[in-house]
N, C-alpha and C positions, 0 to 999 in steps of 0.2 A: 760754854754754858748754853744750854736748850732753853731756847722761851716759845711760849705758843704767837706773843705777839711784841714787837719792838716798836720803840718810837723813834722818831724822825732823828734826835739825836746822836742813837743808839747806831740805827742804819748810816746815818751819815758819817759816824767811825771807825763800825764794821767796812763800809765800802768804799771810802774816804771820798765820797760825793759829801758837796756842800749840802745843807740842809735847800736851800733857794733852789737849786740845781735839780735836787727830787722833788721841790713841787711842781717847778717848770716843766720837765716832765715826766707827770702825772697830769699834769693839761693836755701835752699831745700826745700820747702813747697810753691807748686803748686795753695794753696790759697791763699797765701800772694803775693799779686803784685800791690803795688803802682805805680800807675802813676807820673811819671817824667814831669814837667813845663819845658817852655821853658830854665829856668837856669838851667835843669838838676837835681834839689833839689823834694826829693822824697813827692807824696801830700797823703794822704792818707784819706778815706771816713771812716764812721760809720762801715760801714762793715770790712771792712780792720781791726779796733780796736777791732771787735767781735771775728775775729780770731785769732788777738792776743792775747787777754784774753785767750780765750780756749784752745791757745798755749801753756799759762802760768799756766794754772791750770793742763796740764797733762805731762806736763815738769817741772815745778817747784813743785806742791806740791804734784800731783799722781806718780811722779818719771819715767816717760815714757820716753825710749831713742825719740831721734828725730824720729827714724825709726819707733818705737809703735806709736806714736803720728800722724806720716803718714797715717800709715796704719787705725788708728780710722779714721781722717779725710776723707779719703776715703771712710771709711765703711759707716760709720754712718752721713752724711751729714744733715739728716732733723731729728735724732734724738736731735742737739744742739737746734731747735725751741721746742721740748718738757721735755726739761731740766726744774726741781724746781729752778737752780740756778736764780740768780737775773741779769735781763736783762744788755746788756753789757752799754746800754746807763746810766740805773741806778748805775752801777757799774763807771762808768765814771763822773758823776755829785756827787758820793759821794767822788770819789776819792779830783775831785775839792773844795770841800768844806772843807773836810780833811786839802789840802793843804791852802787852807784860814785862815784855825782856826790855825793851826800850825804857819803861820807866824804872824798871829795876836797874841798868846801868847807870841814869841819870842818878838815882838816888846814894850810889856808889860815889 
């Protein structure tokens, strides 16, 4: 399912980061910054979810301090459009289905 803009919860299941974990950061990573609606409740775009992935793969399984993980971001900006990895949008539509089949077994 396409949304023009997701919330914290939403991305936090999409990308199984804790909610706590994307505001943290969104304090130090100068690419991460959701826009805030009039309730104040943070909205986030496709893009927004690209960088968290990318967050996620050099913090959580390349072992990158936040501060490594800054400093690639920075460096290497248009090298993530020539990554083998699998697009964030695909990596987002399988995550969803993931979650589909999982609760359709539970419910079995």
């Amino acid at each position: 399912m396409k949304k023009l803009y997701y919330s914290i919860g939403e991305v936090s299941e999409i990308t199984s980061i804790e909610p706590h974990v994307l505001r943290y950061w969104e304090t130090i990573f100068d690419e991460l910054s959701p826009r805030k609606n009039r309730a104040g409740n943070r909205t986030y775009k496709e893009q927004d979810i690209a960088v968290i992935l990318r967050l996620k793969d050099l913090i959580q399984k390349k072992k990158y301090s936040t501060a490594g993980a800054r400093k690639i971001l920075k460096d290497l900006p248009a090298a993530e459009g020539n990554s083998s990895e699998l697009p964030a949008e695909v990596k987002r539509d399988l995550k969803e289905v993931r979650m589909f089949l999982s609760k359709l077994s539970e419910s079995l």
